[in-house]
C-alpha positions as CSV (number, residue, x, y, z in Angstrom):
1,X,10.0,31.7,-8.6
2,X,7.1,30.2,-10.3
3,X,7.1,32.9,-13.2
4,X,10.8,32.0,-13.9
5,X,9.6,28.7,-13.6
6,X,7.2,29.0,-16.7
7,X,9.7,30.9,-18.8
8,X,12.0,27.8,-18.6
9,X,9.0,26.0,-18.9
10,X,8.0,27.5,-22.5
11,X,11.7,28.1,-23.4
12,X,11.8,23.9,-22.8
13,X,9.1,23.5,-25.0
14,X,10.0,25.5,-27.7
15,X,12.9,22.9,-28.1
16,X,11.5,19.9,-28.8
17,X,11.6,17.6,-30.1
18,X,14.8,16.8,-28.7
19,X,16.9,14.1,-30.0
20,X,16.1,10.7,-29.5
21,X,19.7,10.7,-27.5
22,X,18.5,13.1,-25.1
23,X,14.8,12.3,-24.5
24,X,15.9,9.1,-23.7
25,X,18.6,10.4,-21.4
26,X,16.2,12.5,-19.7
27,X,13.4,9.6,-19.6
28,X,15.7,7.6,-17.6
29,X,16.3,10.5,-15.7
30,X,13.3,11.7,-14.6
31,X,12.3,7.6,-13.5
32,X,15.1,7.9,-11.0
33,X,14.4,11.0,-10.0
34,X,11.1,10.1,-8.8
35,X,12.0,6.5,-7.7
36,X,15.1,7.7,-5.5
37,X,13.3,10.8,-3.9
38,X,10.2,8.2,-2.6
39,X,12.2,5.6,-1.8
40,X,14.2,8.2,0.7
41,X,11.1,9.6,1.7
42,X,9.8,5.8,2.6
43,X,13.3,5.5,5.2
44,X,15.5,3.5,2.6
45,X,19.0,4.1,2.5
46,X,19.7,3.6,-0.9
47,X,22.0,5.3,-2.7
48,X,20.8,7.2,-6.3
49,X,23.3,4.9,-8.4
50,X,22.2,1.6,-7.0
51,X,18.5,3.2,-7.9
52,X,20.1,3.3,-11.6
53,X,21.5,-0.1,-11.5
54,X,18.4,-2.0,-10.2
55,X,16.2,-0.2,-13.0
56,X,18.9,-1.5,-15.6
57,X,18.6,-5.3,-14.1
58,X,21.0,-5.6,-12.2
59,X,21.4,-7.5,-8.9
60,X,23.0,-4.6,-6.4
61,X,24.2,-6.2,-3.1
62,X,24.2,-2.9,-1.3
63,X,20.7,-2.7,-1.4
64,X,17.9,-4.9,0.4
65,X,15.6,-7.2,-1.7
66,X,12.9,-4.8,-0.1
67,X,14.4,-2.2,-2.0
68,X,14.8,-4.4,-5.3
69,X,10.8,-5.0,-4.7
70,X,10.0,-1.5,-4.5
71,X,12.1,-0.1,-6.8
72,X,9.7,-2.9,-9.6
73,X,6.6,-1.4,-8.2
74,X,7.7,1.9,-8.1
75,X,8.6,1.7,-11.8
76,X,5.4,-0.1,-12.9
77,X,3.6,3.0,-11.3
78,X,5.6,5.2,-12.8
79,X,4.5,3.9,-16.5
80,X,0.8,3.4,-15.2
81,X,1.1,7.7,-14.4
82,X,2.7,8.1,-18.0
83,X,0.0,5.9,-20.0
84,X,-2.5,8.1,-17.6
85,X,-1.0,11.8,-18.5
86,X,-0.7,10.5,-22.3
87,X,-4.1,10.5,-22.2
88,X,-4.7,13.7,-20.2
89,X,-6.8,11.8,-17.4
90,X,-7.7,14.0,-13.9
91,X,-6.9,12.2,-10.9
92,X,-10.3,10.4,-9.8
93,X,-11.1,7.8,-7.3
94,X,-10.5,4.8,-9.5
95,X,-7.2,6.0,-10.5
96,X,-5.9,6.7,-7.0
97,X,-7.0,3.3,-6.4
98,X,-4.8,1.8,-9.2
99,X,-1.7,3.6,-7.8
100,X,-2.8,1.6,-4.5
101,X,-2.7,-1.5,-6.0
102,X,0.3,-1.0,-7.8
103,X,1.9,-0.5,-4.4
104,X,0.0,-2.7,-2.3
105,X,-1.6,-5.6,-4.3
106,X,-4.4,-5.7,-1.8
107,X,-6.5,-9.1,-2.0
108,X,-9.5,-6.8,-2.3
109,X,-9.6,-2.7,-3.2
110,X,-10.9,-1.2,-0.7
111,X,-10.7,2.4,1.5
112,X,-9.2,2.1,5.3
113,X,-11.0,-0.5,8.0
114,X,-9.0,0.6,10.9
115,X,-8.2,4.0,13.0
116,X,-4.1,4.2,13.1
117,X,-2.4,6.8,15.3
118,X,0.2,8.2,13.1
119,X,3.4,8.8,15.1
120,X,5.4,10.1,12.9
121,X,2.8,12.6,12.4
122,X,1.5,12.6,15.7
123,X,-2.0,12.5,14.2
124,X,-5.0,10.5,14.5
125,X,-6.5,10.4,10.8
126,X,-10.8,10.3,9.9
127,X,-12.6,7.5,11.4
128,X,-12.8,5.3,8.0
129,X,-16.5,5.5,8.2
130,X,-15.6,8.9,6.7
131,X,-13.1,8.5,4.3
132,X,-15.6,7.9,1.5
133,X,-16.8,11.3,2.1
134,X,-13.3,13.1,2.4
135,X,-12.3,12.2,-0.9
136,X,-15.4,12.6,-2.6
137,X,-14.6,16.2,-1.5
138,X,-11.0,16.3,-2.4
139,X,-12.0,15.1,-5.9
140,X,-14.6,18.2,-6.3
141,X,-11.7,20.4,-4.4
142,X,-9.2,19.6,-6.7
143,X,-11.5,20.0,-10.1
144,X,-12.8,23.2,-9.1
145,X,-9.6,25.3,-7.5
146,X,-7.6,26.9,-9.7
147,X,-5.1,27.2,-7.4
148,X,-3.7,30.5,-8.9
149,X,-2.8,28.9,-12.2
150,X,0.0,27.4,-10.4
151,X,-0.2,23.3,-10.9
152,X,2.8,23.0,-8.6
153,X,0.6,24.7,-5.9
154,X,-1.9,22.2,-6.7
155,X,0.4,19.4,-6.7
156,X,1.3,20.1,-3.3
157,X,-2.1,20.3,-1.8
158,X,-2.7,16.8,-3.5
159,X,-0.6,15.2,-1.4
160,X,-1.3,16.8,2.0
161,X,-4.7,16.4,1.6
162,X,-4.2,12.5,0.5
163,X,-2.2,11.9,3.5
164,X,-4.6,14.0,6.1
165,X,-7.3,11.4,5.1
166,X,-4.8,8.8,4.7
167,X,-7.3,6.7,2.8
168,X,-5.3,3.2,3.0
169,X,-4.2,0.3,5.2
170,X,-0.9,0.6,3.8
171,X,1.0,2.9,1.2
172,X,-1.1,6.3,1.8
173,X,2.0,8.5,1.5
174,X,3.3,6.7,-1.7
175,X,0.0,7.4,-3.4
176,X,0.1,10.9,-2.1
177,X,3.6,11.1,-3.5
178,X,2.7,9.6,-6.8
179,X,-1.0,11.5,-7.0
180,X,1.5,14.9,-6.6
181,X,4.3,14.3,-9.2
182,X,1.3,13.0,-11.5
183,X,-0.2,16.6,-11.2
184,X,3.7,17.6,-12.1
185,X,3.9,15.6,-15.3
186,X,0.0,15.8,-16.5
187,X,0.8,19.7,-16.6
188,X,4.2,19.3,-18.6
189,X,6.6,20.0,-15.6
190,X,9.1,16.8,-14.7
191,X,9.5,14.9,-11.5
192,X,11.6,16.3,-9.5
193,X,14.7,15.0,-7.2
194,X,13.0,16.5,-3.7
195,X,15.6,17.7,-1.4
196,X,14.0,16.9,1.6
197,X,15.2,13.9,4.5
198,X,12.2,11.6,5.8
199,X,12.0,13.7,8.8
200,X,11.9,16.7,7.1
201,X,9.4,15.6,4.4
202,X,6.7,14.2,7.8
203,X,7.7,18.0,9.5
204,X,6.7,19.6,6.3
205,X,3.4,17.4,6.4
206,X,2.8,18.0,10.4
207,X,3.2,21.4,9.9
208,X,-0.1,21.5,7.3
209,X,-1.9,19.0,9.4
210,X,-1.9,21.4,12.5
211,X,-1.7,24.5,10.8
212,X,-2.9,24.4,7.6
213,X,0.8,25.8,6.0
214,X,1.6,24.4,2.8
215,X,4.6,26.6,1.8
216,X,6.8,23.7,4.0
217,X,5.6,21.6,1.0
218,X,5.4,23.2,-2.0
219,X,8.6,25.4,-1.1
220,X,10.6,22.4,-1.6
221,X,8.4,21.2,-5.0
222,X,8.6,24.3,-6.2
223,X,12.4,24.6,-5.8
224,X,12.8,20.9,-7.4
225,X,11.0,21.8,-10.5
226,X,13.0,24.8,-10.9
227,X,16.6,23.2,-10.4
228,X,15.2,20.0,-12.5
229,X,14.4,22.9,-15.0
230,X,18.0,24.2,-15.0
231,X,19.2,20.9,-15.7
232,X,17.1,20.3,-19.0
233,X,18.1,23.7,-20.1
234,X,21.6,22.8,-19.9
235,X,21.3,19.1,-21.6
236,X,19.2,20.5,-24.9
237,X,21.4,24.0,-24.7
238,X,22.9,22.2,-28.0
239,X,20.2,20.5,-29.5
């Protein structure tokens, strides 16, 4: 799929500029894309078009002032990944811990101070006496795997690694999230609506933190960017 993936890819490219109209459609598209798909991911119940309405201001009594909250944060992060991939930056260290704060507004930025027991991935993460480590070696990983050529592939590792050192009191899998769709849009592919539930998405993760398997991951990526794909060939079919 991933070599049809790059002929819509280039096909895509060749297009634009596309209108003013459009880009802006798909903009706004892609933000809910990404918002909905980690808010569903985080256990919210919140339906897609409520997503839409919050972003545009509005009040939406269906959904919880939690999810109001989020949805801000979310869409600060969003522009923080943006202004980053405008500029072509790699995913380092200090930039993982801006997405943290985004998320978290810590009163101080720093790595994990506790040992959690995961139960929803039935997994005990690195004492935080080594998480320093860890990511210093995800960071020379990720810089120096090619990962076939395939930045989807790579994507995908981003966040399974993120969350099997789970460097953060709180928000771990949102930065993994985040770190993996920034991977997506640094590379010129769009965020994608994942079609996975919450206890699907934490299956797909349990089954790389036992097993190493990271097709349950990147099956589902990979199948997002190409259906997201489809979509923006139909909207600039005309344009």
């Amino acid at each position: 799929m991933f070599r049809e993936i790059k002929k819509k890819k280039l096909i895509l490219d060749n297009r634009k500029p596309y209108t003013r109209e459009i880009a802006n459609y798909i903009d706004e598209l892609n933000v809910v894309d990404w918002i909905y798909t980690t808010l569903r991911l985080d256990g919210s119940n919140i339906g897609k078009i409520s997503v839409q309405r919050i972003l545009k201001g509005e009040l939406v009594s269906e959904a919880t002032l939690n999810d109001h909250a989020n949805i801000g944060n979310y869409h600060d992060t969003i522009k923080l990944a943006y202004d980053m991939a405008d500029m072509e930056i790699e995913l380092n260290e200090k930039y993982l811990f801006r997405f943290y704060q985004s998320f978290a507004k810590p009163e101080k930025l720093e790595y994990r101070r506790t040992n959690p027991v995961l139960f929803m991935l039935d997994y005990n993460p690195p004492h935080p006496s080594e998480i320093e480590e860890q990511m210093d070696i995800l960071i020379q990983w990720m810089n120096l795997d090619d990962f076939q050529g395939n930045p989807i592939l790579r994507a995908a590792y981003l966040h399974n690694k993120i969350i099997e050192i789970y460097p953060f009191e709180t928000h771990s899998e949102a930065v993994a999230r985040m770190a993996m769709y920034y991977e997506l849009i640094k590379n010129g592919y769009p965020p994608v609506l994942l079609s996975l539930s919450e206890s699907e998405y934490y299956s797909a993760v349990r089954q790389y933190l036992r097993n190493e398997k990271i097709q349950p991951m990147y099956e589902p990526l990979e199948r997002g960017v190409y259906n997201k794909l489809e979509i923006l060939m139909q909207l600039t079919a005309v344009h």
